[in-house]
C-alpha positions as CSV (number, residue, x, y, z in Angstrom):
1,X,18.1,-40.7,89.9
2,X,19.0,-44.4,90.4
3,X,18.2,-46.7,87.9
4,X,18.7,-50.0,86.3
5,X,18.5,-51.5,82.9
6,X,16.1,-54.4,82.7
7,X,16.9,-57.3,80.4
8,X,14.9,-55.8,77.1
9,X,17.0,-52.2,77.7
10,X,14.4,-50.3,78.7
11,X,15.2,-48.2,82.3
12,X,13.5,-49.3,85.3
13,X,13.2,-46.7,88.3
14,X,12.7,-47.9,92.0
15,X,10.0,-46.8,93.2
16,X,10.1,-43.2,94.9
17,X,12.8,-42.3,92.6
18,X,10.7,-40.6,90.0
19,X,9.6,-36.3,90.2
20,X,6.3,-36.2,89.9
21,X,6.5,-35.0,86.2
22,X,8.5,-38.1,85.3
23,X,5.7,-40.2,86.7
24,X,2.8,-38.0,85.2
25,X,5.2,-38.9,81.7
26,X,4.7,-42.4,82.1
27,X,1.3,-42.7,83.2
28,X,-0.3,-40.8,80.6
29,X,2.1,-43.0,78.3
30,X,0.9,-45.9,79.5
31,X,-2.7,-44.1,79.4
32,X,-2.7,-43.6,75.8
33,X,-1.1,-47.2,74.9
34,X,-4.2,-48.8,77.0
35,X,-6.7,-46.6,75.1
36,X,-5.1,-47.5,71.7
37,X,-5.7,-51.3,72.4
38,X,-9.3,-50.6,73.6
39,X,-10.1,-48.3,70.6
40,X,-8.7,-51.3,68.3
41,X,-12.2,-53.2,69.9
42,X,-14.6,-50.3,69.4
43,X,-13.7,-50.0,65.8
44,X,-14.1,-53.9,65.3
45,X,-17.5,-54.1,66.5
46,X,-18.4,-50.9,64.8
47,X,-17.0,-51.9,61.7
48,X,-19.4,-55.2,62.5
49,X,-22.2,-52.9,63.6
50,X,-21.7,-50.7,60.1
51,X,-22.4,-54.1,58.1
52,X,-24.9,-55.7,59.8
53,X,-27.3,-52.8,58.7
54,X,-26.7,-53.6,54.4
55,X,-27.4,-57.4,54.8
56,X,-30.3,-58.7,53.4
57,X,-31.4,-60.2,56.8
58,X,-31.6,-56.4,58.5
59,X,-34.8,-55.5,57.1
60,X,-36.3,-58.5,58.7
61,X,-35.7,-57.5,62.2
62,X,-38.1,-56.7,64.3
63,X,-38.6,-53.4,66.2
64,X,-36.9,-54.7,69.6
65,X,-33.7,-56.1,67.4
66,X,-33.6,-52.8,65.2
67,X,-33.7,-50.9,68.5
68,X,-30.9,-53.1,70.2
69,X,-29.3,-52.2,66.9
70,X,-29.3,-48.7,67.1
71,X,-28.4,-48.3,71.1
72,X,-25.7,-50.5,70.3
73,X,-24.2,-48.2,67.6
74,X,-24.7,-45.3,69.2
75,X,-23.0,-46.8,72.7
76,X,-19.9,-48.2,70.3
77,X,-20.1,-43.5,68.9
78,X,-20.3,-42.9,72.5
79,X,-17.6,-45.4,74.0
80,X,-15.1,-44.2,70.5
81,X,-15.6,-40.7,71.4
82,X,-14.9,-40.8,75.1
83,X,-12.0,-42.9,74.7
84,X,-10.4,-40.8,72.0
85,X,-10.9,-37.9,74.4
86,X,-8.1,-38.3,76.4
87,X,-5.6,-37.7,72.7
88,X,-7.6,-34.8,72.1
89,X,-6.8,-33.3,75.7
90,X,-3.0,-34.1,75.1
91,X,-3.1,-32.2,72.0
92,X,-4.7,-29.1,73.1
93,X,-2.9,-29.5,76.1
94,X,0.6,-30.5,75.1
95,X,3.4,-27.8,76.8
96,X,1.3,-26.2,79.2
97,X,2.3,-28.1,82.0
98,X,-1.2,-29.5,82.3
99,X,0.0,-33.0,82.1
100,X,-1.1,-34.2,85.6
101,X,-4.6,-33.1,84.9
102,X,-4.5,-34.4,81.5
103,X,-3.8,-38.0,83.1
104,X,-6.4,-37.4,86.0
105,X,-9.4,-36.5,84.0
106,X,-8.0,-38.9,80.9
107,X,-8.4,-41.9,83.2
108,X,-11.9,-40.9,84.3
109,X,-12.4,-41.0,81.1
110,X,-10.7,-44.3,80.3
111,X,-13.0,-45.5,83.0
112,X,-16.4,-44.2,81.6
113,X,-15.1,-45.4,77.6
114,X,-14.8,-48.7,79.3
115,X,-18.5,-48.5,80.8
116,X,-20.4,-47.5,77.5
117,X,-17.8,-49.9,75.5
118,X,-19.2,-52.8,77.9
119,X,-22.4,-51.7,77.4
120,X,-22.0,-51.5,73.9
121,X,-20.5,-55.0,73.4
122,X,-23.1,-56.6,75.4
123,X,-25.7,-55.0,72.8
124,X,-23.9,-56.6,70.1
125,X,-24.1,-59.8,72.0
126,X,-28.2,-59.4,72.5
127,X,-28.8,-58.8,69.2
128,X,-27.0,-61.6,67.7
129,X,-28.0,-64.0,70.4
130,X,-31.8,-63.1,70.0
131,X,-31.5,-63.1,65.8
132,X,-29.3,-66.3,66.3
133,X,-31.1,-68.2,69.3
134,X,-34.3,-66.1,70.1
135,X,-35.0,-63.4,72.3
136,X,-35.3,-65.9,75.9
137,X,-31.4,-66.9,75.2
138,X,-30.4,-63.7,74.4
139,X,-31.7,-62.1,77.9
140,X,-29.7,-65.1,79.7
141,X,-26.9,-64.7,77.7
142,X,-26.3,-60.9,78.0
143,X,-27.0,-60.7,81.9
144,X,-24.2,-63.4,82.0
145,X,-22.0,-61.0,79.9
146,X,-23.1,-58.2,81.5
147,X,-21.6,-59.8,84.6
148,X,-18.3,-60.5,83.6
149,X,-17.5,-57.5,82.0
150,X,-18.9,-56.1,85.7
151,X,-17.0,-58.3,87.1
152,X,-13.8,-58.3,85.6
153,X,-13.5,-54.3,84.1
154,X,-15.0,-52.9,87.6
155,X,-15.5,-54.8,90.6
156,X,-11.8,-56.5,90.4
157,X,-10.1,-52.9,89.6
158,X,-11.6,-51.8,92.8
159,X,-11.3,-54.8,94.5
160,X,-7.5,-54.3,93.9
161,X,-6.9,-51.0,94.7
162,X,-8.0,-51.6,98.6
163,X,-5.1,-52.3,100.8
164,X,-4.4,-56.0,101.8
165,X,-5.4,-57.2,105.2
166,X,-2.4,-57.4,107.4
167,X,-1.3,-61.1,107.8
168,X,-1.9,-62.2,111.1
169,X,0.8,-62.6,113.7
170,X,2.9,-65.8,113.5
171,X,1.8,-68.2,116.1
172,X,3.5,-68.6,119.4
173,X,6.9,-70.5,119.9
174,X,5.2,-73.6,121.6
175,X,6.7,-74.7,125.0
176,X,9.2,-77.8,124.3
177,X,8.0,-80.4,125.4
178,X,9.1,-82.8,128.3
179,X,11.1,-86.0,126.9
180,X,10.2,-89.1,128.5
């Protein structure tokens, strides 16, 4: 197998070079160091989530905000569990040559934490918006949000993953031109 040191030591393969063991290795390594940065962020805003019900404020929400309270906490359970699924899997999983569908049904998985987590987030944002700014602003607000996460966590991906459009052919030589 060819490969080269790159300049922080780590090995780099060229592309093809890998078995496809080797390459279900480093995906579900990279997997699993994805879902350990995301999981950071679900625990922050349930952490946030957690407090927000023992302030004196809470009890003077009204039904809609209490409501938007509890969907968001249980979207932040949901979004925690799924994500955290894919370690579970590897665990039960680990040695039984599995590891291909391990990183197949861990990044569907990745993929739907990612959904409730951006559902969950945008929650958070509604609530504090409408307690903050009232219940007008937080609508506007959260369908902006709502379209950025959209936008940047789903459409782009897929965007991406469709194959460029060749580049068109170069243009003609153009005849030289008589000198006068």
């Amino acid at each position: 197998m060819s490969h080269t040191p790159d300049p922080l030591g780590r090995l780099e393969f060229f592309p093809g070079q890998e078995t496809p063991a080797q390459r279900a290795d480093r995906n579900l390594v990279e997997l699993l160091q994805e879902l350990r940065v995301v999981q950071t962020g679900v625990q922050i805003v349930f952490a946030f989530l957690l407090g927000v019900a023992f302030t004196a404020r809470f009890p003077s929400l009204d039904r809609f905000e209490r409501l938007t309270y509890v969907v968001t906490l249980l979207l932040t359970v949901v979004s925690s569990a799924v994500l955290a699924t894919p370690v579970a899997l590897h665990r039960a999983l680990f040695h039984r040559g599995a590891k291909t569908r391990i990183v197949e049904l861990s990044t569907r998985l990745a993929e739907m934490g990612l959904f409730f987590l951006a559902l969950a987030l945008n929650g958070a944002v509604l609530l504090i918006i409408d307690v903050v700014l009232g219940r007008t602003a937080a609508c506007v607000v959260t369908a902006l949000t709502l379209l950025l996460f959209t936008g940047l966590w789903f459409v782009l991906p897929k965007t991406l993953r469709r194959p460029a459009p060749p580049l068109p052919p170069p243009p003609p030589p153009s005849a030289p031109r008589p000198s006068a």
